[in-house]
N, C-alpha and C positions, 0 to 999 in steps of 0.2 A: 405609650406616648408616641407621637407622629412628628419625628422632628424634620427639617427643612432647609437646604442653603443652595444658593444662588452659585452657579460655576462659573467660571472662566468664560465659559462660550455661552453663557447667556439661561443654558438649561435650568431647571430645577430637579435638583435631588430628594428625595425624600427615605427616610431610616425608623426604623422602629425599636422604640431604646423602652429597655423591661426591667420595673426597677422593685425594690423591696425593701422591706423593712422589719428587722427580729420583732418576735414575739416580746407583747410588754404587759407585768403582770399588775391586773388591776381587779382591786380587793376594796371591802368595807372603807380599809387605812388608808389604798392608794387611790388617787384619781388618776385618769387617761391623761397623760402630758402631750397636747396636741403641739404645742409649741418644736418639744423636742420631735416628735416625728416631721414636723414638716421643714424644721433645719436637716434631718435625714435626708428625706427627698431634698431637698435644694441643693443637699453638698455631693449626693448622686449624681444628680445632672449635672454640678460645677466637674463633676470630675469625669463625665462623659464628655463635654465640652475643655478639657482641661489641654490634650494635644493640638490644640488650635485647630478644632474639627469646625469652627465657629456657626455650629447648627442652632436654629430656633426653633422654639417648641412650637406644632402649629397647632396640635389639640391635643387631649386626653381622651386613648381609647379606649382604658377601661380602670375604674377606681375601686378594688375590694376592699370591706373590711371583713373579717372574719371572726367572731367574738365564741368562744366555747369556755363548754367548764373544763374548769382543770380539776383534776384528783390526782394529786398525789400518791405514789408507792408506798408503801410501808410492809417493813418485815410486821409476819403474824407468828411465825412458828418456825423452831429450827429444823432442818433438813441433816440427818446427817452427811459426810463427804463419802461420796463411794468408795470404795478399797483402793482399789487400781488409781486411784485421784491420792490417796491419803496415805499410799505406800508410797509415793513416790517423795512424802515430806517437802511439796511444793505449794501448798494451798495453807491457809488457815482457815478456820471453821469455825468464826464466834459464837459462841454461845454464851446467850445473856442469860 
């Protein structure tokens, strides 16, 4: 985003504020809560503007979404602990 404030001596400033938002998991069950991501963004920028930086947004320079599959890890098989790991009586080594 391109943000913008008026100085003292009349000039324009201009700042480039880079903002983000965690990964959100959407499934069969879940739907995308656009609501909450865009309270994200909005309390991002209250809190770029929060020091009384008093900048306006003047446009958006670039808007991703990024959507992938997720797979999750899963143990398949046990490993036994190496010696030198398993003599030192530091580790545990589940075995299911």
């Amino acid at each position: 985003m391109l943000f913008s404030r008026k100085l003292d001596n009349g000039r324009m400033q201009t700042v480039t504020g880079y903002f983000h938002t965690l990964p959100n998991l959407v499934n069969n069950s879940l739907d995308f809560d656009l609501d909450a991501a865009v309270a994200n963004f909005n309390a991002q920028i209250e809190h770029f503007n929060s020091r009384g930086s008093s900048y306006n947004i003047e446009y958006i320079t670039k808007f991703v979404i990024s959507i992938t599959n997720f797979n999750p890890l899963h143990g398949s098989s046990f490993l036994p602990t190496p010696l030198i790991i398993a003599n030192k009586k530091c580790v545990i080594n589940v075995k299911k």
